[in-house]
KEKE-3310 file (N, C-alpha, C; in steps of 0.2 Angstrom, whole numbers, plus 5000, padded with zeros to 4 digits):
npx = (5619:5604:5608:5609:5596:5587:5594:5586:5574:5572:5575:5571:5581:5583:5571:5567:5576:5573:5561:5564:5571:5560:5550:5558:5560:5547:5543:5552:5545:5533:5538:5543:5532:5524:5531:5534:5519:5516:5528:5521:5510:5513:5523)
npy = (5367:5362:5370:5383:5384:5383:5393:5402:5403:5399:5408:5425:5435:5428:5426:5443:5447:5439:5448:5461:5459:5456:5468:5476:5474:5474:5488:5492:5487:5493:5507:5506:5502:5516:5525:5521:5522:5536:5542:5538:5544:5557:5565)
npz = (5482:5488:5500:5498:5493:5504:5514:5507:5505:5522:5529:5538:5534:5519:5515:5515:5505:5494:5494:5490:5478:5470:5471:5468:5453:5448:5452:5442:5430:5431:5429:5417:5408:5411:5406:5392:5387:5391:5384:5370:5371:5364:5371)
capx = (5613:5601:5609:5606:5589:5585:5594:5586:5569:5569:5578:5570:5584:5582:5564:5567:5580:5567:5555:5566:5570:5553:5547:5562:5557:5541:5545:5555:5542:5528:5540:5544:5525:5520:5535:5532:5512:5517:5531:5519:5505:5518:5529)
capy = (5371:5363:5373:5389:5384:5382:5401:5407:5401:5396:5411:5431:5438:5426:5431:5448:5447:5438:5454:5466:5456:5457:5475:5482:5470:5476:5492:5492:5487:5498:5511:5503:5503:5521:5529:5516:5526:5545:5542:5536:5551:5565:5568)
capz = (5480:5492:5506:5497:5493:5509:5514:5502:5508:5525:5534:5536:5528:5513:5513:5514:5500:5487:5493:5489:5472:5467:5473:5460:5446:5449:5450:5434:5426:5431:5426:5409:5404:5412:5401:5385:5386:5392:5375:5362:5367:5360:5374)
cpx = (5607:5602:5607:5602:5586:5585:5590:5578:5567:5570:5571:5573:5584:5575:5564:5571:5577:5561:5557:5567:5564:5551:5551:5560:5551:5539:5548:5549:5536:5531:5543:5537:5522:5527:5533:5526:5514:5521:5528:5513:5508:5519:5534)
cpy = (5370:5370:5381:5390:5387:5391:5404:5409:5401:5400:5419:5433:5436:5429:5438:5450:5445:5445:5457:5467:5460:5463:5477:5479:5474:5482:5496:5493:5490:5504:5512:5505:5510:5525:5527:5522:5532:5547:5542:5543:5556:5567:5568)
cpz = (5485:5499:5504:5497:5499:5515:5516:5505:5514:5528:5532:5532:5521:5509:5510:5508:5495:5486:5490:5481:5468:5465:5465:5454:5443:5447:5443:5429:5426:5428:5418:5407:5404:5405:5393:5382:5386:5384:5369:5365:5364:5365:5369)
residu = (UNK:UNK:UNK:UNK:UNK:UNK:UNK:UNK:UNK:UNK:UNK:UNK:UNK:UNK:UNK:UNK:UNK:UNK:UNK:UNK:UNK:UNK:UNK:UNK:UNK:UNK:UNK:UNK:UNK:UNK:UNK:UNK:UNK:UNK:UNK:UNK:UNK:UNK:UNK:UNK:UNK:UNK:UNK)
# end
């Protein structure tokens, strides 16, 4: 598990795999709450 950590953390590529993580998370849920709102005014 350490060794992963470290990966996951200490490399670009691990970096840039947490970013891309996040971005779609993020993503998701910006488009979760704009649909949630556009739905409840009577679309």
């Amino acid at each position: 598990m350490d060794v992963v950590m470290k990966e996951l953390f200490g490399t670009d590529i691990g970096l840039l795999s947490l970013f891309t993580l996040g971005f779609i998370v993020a993503m998701g849920l910006f488009m979760w709450a704009k649909l949630t709102k556009k739905s409840h005014e009577g679309g």
